[in-house]
N, C-alpha and C positions, 0 to 999 in steps of 0.2 A: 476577532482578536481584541483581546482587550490590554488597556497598559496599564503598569501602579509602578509603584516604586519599593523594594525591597526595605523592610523597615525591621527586621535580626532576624541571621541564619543562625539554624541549632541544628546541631550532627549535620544530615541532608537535606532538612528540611530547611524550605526559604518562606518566609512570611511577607506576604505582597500584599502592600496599603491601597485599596480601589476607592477615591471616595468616603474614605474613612471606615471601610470594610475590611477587612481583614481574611485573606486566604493564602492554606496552605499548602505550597507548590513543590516540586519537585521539577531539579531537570529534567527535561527531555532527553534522551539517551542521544542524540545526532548534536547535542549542545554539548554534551560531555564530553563526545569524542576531540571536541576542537579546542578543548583542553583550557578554556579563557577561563580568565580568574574571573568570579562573581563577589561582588564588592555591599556591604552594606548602603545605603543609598542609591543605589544602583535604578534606571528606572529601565522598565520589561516589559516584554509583552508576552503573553500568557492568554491559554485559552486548556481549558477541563482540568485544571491547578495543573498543570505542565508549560514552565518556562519555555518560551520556544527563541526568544533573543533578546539579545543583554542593546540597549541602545546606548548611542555616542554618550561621553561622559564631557563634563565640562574639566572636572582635575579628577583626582585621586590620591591617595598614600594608600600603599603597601601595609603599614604597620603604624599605626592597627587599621584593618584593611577598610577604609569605606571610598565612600564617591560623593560628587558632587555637593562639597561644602562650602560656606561661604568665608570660616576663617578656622583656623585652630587656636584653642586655647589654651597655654600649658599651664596645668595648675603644680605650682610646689609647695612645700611645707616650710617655714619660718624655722620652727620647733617641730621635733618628733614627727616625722625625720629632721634631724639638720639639714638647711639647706647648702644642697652638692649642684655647684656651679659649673661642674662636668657636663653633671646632666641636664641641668637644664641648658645648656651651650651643645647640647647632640640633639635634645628637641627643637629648638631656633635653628637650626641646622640643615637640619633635616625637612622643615616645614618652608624653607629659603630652598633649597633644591629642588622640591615639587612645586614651587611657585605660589605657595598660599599664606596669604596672611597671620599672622602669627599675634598673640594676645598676652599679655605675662601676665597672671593669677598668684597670688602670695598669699594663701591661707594659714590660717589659724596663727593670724598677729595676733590674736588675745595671749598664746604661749611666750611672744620673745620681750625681755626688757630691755633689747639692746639695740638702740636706735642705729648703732654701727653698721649693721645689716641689712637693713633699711637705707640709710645713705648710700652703702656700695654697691645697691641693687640699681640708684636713681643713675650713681654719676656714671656704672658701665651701660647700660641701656638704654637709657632715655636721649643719647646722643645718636643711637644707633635707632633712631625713630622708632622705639616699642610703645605701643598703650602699657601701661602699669598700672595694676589694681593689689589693693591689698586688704582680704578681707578675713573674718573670723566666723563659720558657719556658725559655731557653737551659741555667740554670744550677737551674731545678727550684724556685723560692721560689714560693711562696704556690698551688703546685698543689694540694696538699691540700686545701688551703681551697678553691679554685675548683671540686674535685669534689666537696664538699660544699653550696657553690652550685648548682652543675648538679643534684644528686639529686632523683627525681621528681619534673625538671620538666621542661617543653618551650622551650628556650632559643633564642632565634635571637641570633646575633653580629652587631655591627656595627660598623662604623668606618673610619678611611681604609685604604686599600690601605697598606702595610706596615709595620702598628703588630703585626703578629704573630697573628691570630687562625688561621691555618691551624697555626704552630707551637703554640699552646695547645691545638689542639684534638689534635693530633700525640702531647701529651704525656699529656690525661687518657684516648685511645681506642686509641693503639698503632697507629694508622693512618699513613704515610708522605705525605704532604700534601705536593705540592710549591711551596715556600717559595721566597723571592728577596730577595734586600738591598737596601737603601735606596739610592737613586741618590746617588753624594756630592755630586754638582752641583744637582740639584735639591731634596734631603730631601724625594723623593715614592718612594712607590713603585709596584710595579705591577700590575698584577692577574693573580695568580699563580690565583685564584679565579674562576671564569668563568659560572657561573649560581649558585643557592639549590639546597640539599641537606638533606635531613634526616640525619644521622649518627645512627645508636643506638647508644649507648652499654652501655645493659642494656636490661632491658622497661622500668624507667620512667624511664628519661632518656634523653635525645635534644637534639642541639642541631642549628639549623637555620644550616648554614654561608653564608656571602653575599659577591657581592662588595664589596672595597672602592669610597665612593662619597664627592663631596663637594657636590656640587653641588645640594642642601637647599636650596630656596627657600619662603618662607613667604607665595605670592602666592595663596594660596587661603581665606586669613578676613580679615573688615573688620580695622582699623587699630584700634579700640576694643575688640578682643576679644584683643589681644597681650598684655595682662598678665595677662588669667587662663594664663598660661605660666608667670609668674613668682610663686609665691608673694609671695616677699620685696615685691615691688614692691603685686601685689594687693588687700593685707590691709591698705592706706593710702588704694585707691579709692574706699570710701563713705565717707570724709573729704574727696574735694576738694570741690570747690566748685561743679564740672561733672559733670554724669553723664558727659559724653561726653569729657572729659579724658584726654591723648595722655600727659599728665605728662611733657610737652616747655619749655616754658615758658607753661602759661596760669598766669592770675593764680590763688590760693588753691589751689596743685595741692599734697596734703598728700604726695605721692609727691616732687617737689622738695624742700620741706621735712626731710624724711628721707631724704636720698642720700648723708648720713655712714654710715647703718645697711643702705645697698646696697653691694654690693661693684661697684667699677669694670667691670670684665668682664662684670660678671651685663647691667649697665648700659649698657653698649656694644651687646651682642646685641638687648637690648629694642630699642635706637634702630634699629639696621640691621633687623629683625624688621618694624618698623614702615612703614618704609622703602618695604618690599617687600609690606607687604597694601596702601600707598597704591596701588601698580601694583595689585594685585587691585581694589579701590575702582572707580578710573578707571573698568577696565575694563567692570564689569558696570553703571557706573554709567546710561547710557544705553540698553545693552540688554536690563536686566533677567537677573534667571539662572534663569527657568522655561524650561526645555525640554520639550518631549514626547520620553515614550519609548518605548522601539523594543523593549520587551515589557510584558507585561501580567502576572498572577497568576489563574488562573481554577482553583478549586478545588485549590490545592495545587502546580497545574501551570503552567509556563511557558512562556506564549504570544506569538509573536511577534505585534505591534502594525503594521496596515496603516499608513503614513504618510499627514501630509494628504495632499497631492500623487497618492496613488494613490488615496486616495479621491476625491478631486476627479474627477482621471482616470475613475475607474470610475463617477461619476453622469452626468461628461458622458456617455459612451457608451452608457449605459441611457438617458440622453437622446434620442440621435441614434437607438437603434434604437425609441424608439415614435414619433417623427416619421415614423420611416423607414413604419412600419408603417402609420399614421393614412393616410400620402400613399398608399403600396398600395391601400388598401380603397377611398379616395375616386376611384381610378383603375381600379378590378375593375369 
């Protein structure tokens, strides 16, 4: 059995780094049945290019989907796109949820002349203990410093589709990445990036390329658990008055109180964040969120898990054959 590490899945196909080899695998049909997400990063073991098991992960995100990183980066745009403090307050968010470190990226300052921007970027995050970089791919600014972020670590990039992360990665790797401009009618751009990739940069750096994405909804935790996202906000909750305080408007809510000492924006996201676990709430509200699942863990090994329904299936018919049987004998 041999192990690598998943380095980008295309359609079915998974590309497994041996050694700095490169093979192309395919689940095994007994790994599909157990229905587990397969993550870029992922590390595996494999034997005749057939993945045969996915091993323990150290973290993960879902979206965009990889494994075992050592921080996230979110890269946004200054200029084209403007920068939208929404989102980049869903990526910070979201990368505090799964527990992993977070890096804030500000490309293509050679676009803004408005140092304003700039300051409101320093005084809402840098209190909130973020690294902050601010660079220009185009014109070469703050690369060296971003390669010194990147050094022996395993980075995955994220952010909207064309704030620049294919051109950053273009300039610290010497790789030809194909880039595209920002629509001027829309200030979207496109996705010049089409699945997760690991790029290596030397043996210990590597950054995990991704497409751009915007579409972050935060409809998978209760409504009461939105502000352990927010420090700022958090650190006033065992001051309200309510444990279970939305710090919307109940009465004694020590988070209203102190909304001179939030930043408006930060503030905005909590409310819309909140928003959308109501819709998660709702939903589980009546059907409960225990499922049964469709594998099992049996000495190390992963077993795929008969469903009620076949179980059922299979007692009735051990039924019907010792009826069948009794009715035989009282008729021999």
């Amino acid at each position: 059995m041999v192990r690598g590490q998943i380095y980008k899945i295309h359609s079915d196909f998974y590309y497994v780094n041996n050694n700095d080899k490169i093979y192309e695998c395919k689940l095994r049909e007994v790994l599909k049945k157990t229905k587990q997400s397969v993550f870029v990063g992922d590390f595996v073991e494999f034997e005749n290019d057939a993945i045969t098991k996915i091993l323990p992960r150290n973290n993960y995100i879902p979206r965009p989907s990889v494994a075992n990183v050592d921080r996230i980066i979110i890269i946004s745009a200054v200029k084209e796109p403007d920068l939208n403090f929404s989102q980049l307050n869903r990526y910070i968010s979201f990368a505090k949820y799964y527990g992993i470190e977070a890096v804030l990226c500000f490309n293509k300052n050679d676009l803004s002349f408005d140092d304003k921007v700039i300051e409101k970027v320093f005084s809402i995050y840098e209190p909130l203990g973020y690294d902050i970089l601010f660079t220009s791919a185009l014109e070469g600014l703050g690369i060296e410093e971003f390669k010194r972020l990147l050094k022996g670590k395993t980075s995955v990039l994220c952010g909207l589709s064309g704030v620049g992360k294919s051109s950053l990665i273009n300039q610290v790797s010497g790789l030809n990445l194909r880039t595209k401009e920002v629509s001027e009618k829309t200030q979207r751009g496109t996705h010049t990036t089409r699945h997760c990739e690991i790029i290596t940069i030397n043996k210990n750096t590597r950054i995990i390329d991704t497409p751009g994405f915007s579409n972050l909804k935060f409809d998978f935790i209760l409504p009461h658990d939105v502000d352990k996202l927010f420090p700022e906000i958090n650190k006033y909750r065992e001051n309200c008055k309510f444990q279970d305080c939305l710090h919307i408007n109940e009465t004694g809510c020590a988070v209203q109180e102190n909304l001179d000492k939030i930043d408006e924006t930060r503030y905005k996201s909590y409310l819309e964040f909140v928003e959308e676990a109501k819709e998660y709430k709702e939903k589980v509200k009546y059907q409960g969120t225990k499922t049964e699942t469709t594998h099992k863990k049996q000495n190390d090994n992963i077993a795929v898990k008969i469903s009620t329904r076949k179980r059922q299936s299979a007692r009735n018919t051990l039924k019907q054959n010792i009826y069948k049987d009794i009715d035989n004998e009282r008729f021999d």
